[in-house]
C-alpha positions in Angstrom: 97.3 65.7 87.4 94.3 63.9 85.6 95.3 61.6 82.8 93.6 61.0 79.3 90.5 58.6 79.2 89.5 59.7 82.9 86.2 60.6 84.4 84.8 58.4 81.6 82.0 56.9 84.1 80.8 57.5 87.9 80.9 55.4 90.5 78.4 52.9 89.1 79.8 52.6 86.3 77.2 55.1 84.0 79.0 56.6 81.3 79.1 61.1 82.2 77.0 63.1 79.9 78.3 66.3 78.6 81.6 65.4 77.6 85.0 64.3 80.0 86.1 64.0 82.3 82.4 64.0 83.9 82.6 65.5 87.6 86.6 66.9 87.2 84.9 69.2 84.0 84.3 72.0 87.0 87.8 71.7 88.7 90.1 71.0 85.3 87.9 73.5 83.6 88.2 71.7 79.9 85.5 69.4 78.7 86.6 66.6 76.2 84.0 65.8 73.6 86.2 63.6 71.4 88.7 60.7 71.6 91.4 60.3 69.0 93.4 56.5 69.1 96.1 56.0 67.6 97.6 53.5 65.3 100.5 51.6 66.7 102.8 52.8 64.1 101.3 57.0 64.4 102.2 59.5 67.3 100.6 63.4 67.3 103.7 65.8 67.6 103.4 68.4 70.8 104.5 72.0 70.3 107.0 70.8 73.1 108.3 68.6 71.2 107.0 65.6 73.2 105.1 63.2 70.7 102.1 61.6 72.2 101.0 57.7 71.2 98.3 55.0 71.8 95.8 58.2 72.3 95.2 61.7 72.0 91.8 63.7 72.9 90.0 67.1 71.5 89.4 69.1 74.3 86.4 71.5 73.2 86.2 73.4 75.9 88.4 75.5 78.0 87.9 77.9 81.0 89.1 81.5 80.6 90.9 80.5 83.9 92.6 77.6 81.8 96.3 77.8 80.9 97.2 75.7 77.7 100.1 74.2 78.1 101.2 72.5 75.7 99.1 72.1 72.0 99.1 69.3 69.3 101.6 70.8 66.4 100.0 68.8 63.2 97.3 66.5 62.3 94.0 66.8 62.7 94.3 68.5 66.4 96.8 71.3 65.3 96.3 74.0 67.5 94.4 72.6 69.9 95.4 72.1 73.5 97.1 68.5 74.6 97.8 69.8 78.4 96.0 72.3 80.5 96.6 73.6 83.7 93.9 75.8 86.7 95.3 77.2 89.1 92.5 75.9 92.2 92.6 77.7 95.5 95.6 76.9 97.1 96.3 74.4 94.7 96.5 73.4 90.9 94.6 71.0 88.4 96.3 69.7 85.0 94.8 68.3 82.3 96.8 65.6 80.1 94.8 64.8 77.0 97.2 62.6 75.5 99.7 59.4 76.2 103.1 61.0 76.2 105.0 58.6 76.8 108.4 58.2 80.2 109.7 60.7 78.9 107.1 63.5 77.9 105.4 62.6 81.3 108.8 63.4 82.9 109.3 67.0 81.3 105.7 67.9 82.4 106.6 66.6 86.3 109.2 68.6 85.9 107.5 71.8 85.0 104.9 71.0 87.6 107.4 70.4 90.7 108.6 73.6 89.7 105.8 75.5 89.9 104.4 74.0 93.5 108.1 73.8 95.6 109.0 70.7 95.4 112.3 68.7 95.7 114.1 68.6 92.1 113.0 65.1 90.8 116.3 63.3 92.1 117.8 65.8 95.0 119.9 63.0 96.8 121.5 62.1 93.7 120.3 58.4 94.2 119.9 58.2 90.0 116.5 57.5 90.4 116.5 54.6 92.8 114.5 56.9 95.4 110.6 58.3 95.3 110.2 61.0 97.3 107.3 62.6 98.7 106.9 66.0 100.6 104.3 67.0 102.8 104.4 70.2 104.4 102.5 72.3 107.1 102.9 75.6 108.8 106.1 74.7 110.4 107.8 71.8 108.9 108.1 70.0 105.8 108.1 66.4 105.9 110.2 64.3 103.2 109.5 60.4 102.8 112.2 58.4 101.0 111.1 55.3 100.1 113.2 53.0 98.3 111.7 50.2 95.9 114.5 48.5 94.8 116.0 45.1 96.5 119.2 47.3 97.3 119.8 49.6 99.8 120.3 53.4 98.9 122.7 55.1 100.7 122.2 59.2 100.4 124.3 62.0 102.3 121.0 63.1 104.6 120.0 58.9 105.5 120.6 55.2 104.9 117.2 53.8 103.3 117.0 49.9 103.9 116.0 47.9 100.8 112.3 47.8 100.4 113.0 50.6 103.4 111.2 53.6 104.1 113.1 57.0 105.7 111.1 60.3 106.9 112.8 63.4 107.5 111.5 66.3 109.6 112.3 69.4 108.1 112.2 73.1 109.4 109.9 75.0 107.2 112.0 77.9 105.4 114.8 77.3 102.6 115.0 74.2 100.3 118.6 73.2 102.7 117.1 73.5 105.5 118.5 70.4 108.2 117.1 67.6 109.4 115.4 67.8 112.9 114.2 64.1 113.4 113.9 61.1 111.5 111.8 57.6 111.1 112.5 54.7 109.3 110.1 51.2 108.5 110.2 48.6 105.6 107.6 47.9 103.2 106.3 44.5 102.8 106.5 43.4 98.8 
């Protein structure tokens, strides 16, 4: 997922020609020619119903193997697309023209785990306390747990340490599958 106000320069700091976000253009497949702050008391209203603040982009361009989203719902972007998503090889590239704030950003994570496999956003029931990241191969599916809070998080599937980290080896197949090792470290604040 690529952000508003991205690909703004290259690596030595010369602004892209040809619109944004410079060299992601070719794998988002939308080219932004326009930037649209906002006031701090004015937000663009989604057709999601998500509002978007501080900024918003026109996205001119879109690839025919672009799907929109989400589209700004009034003002002077109505109809146009706010997020974009390409589906790229084995993989997926979205486009977020727009600050949509915790909880906007949430609802489109959301969507997004969906679509790729992923664990729900909080599938230990640890109200938020845990981030966790899969990585998967072939034959097993690898879920970090690491806990950034001072306190430690007790789940059903592992005990994560404060500042701790926890990796469970997982059979590839269904979402339940069990545990078949596990790993733990601390992080360093």
């Amino acid at each position: 997922m690529t952000t508003y106000f991205s690909g703004i320069v290259d690596e030595h700091d010369r602004v892209w020609l040809g619109g944004y976000p410079g060299a992601l253009r070719d794998v988002l497949g939308v080219t932004v020619e326009e930037f649209v702050p906002l006031l701090p008391e004015e937000s663009s209203l989604l057709t999601s119903g998500a509002r978007a603040a501080h900024w918003s982009e026109r996205i001119a361009r879109v690839g025919a193997d672009v799907e929109v989203l989400d589209t700004y719902a009034a003002g002077d972007l109505a109809g146009m697309p706010a997020v974009t998503h390409r589906r790229v090889g084995a993989g997926s590239a979205t486009y977020v023209s727009a600050d949509l704030g915790r909880e906007g950003t949430r609802a489109l994570l959301e969507r997004l785990a969906g679509e790729i496999d992923a664990l729900a956003a909080d599938p230990f029931a640890a109200g938020g306390r845990l981030e966790v990241i899969v990585r998967r191969d072939e034959a097993i599916r690898h879920v970090f747990l690491v806990n950034r809070t001072d306190e430690e998080v007790v789940i059903d599937v592992a005990r994560v340490a404060p500042r701790g980290v926890e990796v469970l080896t997982l059979h590839a197949g269904p979402a339940d599958a069990a545990a078949v090792g596990a790993g733990h470290g601390r992080m360093d604040a």
